[in-house]
VEXDREN-2710 file (C-alpha; in Angstrom, 1 decimal):
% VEXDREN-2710
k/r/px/py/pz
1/UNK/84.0/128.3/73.7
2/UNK/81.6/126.0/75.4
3/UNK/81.3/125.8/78.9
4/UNK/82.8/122.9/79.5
5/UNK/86.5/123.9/77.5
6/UNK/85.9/127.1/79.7
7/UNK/85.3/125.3/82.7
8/UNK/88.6/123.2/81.9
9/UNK/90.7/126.0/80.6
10/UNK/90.5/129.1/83.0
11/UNK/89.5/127.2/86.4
12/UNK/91.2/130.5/87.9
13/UNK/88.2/132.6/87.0
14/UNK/86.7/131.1/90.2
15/UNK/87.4/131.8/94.0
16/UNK/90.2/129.3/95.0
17/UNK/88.4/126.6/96.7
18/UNK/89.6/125.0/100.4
19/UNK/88.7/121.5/99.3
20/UNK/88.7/119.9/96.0
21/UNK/86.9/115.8/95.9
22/UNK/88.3/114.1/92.9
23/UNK/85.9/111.8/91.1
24/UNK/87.4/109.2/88.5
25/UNK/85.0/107.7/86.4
26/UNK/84.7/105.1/83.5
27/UNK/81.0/104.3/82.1
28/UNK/79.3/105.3/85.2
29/UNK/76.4/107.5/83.2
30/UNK/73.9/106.2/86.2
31/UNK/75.7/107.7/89.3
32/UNK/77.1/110.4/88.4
33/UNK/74.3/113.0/88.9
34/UNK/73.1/111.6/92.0
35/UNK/76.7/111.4/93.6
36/UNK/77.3/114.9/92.6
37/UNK/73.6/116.0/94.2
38/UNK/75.1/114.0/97.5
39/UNK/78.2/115.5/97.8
40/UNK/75.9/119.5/97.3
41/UNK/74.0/117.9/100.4
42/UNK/77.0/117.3/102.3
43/UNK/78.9/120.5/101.7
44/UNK/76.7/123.4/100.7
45/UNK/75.7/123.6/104.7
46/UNK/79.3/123.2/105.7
47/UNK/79.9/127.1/104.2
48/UNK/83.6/125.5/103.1
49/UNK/84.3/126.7/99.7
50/UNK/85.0/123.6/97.1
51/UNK/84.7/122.2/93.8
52/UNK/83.9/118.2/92.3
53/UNK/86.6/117.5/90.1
54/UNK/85.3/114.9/87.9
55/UNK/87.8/112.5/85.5
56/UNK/85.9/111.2/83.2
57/UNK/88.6/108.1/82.1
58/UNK/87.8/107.7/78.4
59/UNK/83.9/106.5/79.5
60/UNK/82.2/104.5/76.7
61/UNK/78.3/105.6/77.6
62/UNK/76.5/109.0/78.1
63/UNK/78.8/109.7/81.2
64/UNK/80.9/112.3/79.5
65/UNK/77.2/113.8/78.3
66/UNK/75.7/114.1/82.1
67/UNK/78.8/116.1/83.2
68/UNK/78.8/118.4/81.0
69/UNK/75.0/119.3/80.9
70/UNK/75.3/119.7/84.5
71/UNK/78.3/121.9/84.2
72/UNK/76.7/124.4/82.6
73/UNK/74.8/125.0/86.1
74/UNK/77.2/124.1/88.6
75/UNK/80.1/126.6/89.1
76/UNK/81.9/124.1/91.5
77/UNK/82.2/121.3/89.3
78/UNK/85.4/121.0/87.0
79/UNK/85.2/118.1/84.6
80/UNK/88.4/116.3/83.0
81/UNK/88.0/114.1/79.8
82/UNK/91.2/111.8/79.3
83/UNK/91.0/110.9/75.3
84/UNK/91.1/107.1/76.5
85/UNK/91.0/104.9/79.3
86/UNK/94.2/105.4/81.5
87/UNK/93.2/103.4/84.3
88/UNK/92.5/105.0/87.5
89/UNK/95.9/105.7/88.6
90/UNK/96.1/108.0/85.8
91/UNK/92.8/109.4/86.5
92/UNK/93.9/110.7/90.2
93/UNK/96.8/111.9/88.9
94/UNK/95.0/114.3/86.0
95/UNK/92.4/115.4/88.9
96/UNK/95.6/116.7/91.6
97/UNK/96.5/118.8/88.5
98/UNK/93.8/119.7/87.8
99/UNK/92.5/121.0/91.1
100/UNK/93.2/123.7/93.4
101/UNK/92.0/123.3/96.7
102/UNK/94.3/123.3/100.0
103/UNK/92.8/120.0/101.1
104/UNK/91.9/116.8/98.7
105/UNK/89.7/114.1/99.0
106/UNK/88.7/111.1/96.4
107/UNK/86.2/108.6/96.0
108/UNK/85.0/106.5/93.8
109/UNK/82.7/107.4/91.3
110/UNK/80.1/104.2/91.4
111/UNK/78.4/105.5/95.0
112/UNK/79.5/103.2/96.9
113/UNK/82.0/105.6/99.1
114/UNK/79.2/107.8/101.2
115/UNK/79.7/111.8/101.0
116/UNK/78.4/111.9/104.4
117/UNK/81.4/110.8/105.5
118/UNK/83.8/113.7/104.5
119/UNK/83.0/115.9/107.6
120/UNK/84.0/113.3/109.4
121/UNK/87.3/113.0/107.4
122/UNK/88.3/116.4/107.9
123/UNK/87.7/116.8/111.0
124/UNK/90.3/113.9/111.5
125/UNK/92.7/115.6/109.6
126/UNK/92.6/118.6/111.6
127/UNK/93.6/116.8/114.1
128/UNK/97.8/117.1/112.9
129/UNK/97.4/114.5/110.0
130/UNK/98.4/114.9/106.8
131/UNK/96.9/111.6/105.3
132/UNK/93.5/110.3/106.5
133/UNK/92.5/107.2/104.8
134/UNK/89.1/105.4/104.7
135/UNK/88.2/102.1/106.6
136/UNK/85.3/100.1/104.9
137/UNK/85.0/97.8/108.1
138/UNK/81.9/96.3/106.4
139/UNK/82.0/96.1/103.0
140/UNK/79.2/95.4/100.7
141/UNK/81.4/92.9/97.9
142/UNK/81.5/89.5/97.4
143/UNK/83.9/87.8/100.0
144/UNK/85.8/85.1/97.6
145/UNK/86.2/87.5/94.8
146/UNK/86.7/90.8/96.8
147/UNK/87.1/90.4/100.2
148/UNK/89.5/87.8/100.4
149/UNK/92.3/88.9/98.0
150/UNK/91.8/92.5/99.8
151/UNK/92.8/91.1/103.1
152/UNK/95.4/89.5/101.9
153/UNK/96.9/92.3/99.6
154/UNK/96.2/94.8/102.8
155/UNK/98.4/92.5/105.4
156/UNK/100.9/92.1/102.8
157/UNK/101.4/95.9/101.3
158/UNK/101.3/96.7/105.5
159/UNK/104.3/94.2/106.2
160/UNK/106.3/95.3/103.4
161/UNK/106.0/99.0/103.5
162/UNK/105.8/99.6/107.3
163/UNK/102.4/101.6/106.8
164/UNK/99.9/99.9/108.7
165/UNK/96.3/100.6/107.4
166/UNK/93.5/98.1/107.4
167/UNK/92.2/99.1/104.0
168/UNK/94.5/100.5/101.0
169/UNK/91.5/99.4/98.6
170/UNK/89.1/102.4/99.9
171/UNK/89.5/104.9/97.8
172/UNK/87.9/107.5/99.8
173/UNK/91.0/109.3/101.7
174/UNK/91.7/112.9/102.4
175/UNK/95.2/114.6/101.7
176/UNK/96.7/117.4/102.3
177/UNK/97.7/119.5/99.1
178/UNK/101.3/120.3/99.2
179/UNK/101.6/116.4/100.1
180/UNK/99.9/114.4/97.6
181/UNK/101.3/117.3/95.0
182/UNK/104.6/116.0/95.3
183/UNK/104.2/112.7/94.7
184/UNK/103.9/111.3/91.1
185/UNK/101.9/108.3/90.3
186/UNK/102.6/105.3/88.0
187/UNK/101.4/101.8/87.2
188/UNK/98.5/100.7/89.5
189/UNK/100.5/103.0/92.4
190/UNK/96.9/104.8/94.1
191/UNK/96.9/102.1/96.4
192/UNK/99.9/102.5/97.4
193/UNK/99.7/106.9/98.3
194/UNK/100.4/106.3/101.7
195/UNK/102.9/103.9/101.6
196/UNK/104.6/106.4/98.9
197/UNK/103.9/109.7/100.8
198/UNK/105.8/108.0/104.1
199/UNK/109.0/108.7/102.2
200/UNK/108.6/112.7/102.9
201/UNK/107.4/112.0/106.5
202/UNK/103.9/112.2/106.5
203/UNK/101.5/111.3/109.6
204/UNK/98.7/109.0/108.4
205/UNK/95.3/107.9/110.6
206/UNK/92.5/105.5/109.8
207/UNK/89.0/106.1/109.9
208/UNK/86.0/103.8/110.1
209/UNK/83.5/104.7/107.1
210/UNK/80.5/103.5/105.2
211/UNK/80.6/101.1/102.4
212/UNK/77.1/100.7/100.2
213/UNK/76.5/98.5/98.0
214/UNK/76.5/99.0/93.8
215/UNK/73.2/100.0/93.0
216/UNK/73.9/101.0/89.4
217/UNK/76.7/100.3/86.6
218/UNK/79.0/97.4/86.8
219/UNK/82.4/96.9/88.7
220/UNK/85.6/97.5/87.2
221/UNK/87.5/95.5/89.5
222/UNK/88.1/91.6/89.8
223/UNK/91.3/89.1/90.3
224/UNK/93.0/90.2/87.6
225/UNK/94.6/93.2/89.6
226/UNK/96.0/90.7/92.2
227/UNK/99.1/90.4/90.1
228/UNK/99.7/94.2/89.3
229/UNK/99.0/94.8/92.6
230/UNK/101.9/92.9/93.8
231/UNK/104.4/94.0/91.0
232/UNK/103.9/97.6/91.9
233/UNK/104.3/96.5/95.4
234/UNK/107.9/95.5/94.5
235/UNK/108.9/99.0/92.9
236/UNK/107.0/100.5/95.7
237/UNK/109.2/98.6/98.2
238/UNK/112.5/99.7/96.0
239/UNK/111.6/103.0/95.9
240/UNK/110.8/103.5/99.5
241/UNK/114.1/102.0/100.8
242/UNK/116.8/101.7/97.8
243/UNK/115.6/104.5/95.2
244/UNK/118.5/106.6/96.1
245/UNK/120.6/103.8/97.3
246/UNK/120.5/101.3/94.4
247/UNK/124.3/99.5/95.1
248/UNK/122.9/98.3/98.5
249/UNK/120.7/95.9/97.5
250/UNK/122.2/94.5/94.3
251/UNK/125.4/94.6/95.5
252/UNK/124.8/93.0/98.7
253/UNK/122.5/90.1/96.3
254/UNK/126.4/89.8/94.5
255/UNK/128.4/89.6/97.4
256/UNK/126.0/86.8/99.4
257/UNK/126.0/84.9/95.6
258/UNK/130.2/85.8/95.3
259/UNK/130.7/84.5/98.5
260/UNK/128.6/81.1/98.4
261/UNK/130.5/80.7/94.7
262/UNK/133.9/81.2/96.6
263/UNK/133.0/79.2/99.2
264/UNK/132.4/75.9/96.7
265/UNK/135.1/76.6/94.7
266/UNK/137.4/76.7/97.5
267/UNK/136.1/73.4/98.9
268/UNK/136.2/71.6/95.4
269/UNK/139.8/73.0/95.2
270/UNK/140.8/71.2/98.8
271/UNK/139.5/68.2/97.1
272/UNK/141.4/68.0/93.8
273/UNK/144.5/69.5/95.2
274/UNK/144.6/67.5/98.9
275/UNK/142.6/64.3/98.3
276/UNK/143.1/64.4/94.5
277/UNK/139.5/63.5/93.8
278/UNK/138.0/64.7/90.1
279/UNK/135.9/66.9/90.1
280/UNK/135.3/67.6/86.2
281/UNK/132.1/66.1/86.3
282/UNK/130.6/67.4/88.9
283/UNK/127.4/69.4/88.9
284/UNK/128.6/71.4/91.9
285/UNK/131.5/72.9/89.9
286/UNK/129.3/74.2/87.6
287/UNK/127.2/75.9/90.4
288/UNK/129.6/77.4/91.9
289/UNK/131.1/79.6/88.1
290/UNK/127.0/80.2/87.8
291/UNK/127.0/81.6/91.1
292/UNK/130.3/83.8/91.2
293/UNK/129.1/85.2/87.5
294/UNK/125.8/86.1/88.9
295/UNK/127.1/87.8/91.8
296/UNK/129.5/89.6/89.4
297/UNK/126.5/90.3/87.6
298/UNK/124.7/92.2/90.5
299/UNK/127.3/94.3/91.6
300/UNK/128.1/95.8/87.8
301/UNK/124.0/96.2/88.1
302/UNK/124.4/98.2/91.5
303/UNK/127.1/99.9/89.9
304/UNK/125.2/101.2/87.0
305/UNK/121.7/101.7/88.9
306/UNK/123.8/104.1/91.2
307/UNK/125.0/106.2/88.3
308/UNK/121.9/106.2/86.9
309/UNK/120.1/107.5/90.0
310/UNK/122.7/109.9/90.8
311/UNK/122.0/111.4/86.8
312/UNK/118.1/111.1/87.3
313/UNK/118.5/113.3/90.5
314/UNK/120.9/115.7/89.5
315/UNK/120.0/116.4/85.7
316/UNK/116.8/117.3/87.0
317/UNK/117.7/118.6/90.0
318/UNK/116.0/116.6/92.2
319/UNK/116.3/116.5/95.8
320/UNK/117.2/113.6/98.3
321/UNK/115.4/115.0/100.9
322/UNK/112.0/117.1/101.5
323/UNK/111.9/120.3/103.6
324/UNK/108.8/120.6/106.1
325/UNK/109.3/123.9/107.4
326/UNK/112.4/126.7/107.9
327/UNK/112.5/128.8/111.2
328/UNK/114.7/131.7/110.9
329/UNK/115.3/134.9/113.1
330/UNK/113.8/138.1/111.0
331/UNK/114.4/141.7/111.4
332/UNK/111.3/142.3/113.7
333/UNK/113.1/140.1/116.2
334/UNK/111.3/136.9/116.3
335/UNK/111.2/133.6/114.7
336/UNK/110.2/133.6/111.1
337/UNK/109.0/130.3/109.7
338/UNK/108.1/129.9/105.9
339/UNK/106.5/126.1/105.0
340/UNK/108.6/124.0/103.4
341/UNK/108.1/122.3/100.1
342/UNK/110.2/120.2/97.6
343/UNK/110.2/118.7/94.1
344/UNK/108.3/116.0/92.8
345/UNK/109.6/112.6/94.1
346/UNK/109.2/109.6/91.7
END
């Protein structure tokens, strides 16, 4: 077995780290090594036990070949090789399963997110948060291509979801473990953690960090993603409010679009059956059956979204709710508080 199907297979045969930094990478074969010798700067002082948790997304170039030359040295780094490329959603999601530490942290595998700054992020989070998301308050990208359409995406996802950050682009954030485990990610959804993780009643901060420039490789972003990022902000928004409540948005969609229908059909009736005016011809009749069929339409849909929620939750068991902690009296005579937990949401 080499050492990289060990490294993969039997990560138990290692202390359990405190902190696990989650990498995803596609054809970055230039900055890997060198952001894997900064993060060994940053941490190997600290005494904290951890491990670099590379995802190697289906790279093209020698990437896959770095890691696993180094691996063979370095008994904190775990490397993941997804058969194709996922996209980085998918990535994140194959490095928390894949790692074991207490706390997580991600970043970006193309340098730009500075190690130096995860000190800083913990100590943050040991303050009493469970999220603690990077701020890149001056960011090294172009302004019309980058910039702008982050701005823009940022003030949107904040009015929509309620979860004010500055930046949901940075990838460099911090999480606590038995948070970002229960959460299951689809789509383009990593932007979205905090947004999703407010749903189980998480406290999230902001931190200023430091954004460098590319020096090596080529980006993987551009405007493209504008128009996934705003789908997956609509099931993000459906899921935060109406996942387990499907009826009250569709059906309240078919009752507004019943009652406007009813409305106009009443009035046109007044006017045949009072004033005896035609009204065969006119377009407004016809918007008024579209409307009252539509709204029909939305309330069968509520109707059959709620029974389908209620089977996705209880054929799997799934719970409505998430438990922080239980206090209970024991036998010694005090208080007795176990941590809470929960399913999987999503």
């Amino acid at each position: 077995m080499s050492a990289l199907e060990s490294t993969i297979q039997a990560p138990g045969t290692h202390e359990r780290p405190t902190l696990s930094v989650i990498i995803p990478v596609f054809n970055e074969a230039e900055n890997v090594e060198r952001l894997l010798d900064e993060i060994h700067d940053v941490l190997r002082p600290s005494g904290l036990r951890y491990e670099t948790v590379f995802v190697d997304d289906g790279s093209t170039d020698s990437t896959a070949e770095r890691l696993k030359e180094r691996v063979r040295s370095d008994p904190t780094l775990v490397v993941v090789r997804l058969r194709k490329n996922f996209g980085q959603t998918a990535a994140l999601s194959a490095g928390f399963d894949h790692s074991r530490g207490d706390l997580i942290v991600t970043m970006d595998g193309d340098r730009q997110n500075d190690p130096a700054d995860i000190p800083r992020l913990l100590d943050k989070l040991r303050e009493g948060f469970d999220i603690v998301s990077g701020w890149r308050v001056d960011r090294k990208d172009p302004f019309l291509t980058r910039r702008v359409p982050s701005r823009i995406a940022n003030g949107l996802i904040s009015l929509i979801t309620g979860v004010h950050l500055h930046d949901y682009g940075c990838s460099l954030k911090i999480f606590r473990g038995d948070v970002i485990r229960q959460i299951r990610l689809y789509g383009e959804m990593h932007r979205f953690i905090p947004a999703i993780a407010s749903w189980i009643g998480v406290s999230v901060a902001e931190l200023p960090v430091n954004h460098r420039p590319r020096t090596a490789g080529r980006s993987k972003y551009g405007l493209s993603r504008t128009v996934r990022v705003i789908l997956d902000l609509l099931t993000v928004k459906f899921l935060l409010s109406y996942a387990t409540r499907p009826i009250q948005i569709f059906g309240l969609i078919g009752l507004i679009s019943l009652g406007i229908g009813a409305g106009i059909g009443v009035y046109l009736s007044v006017l045949r059956l009072v004033f005896l005016e035609s009204i065969a011809n006119r377009p407004l009749l016809l918007f008024a059956v579209l409307l009252v069929m539509t709204g029909f339409q939305f309330v069968t849909m509520g109707l059959l979204a709620e029974m389908i929620s209620r089977t996705y939750h209880e054929s799997q068991e799934k719970p409505i709710y998430v438990v922080k902690e239980i206090a209970a009296f024991d036998s010694s005579g005090s208080a007795g508080e176990t941590a809470g937990g929960g399913r999987p949401i999503g």
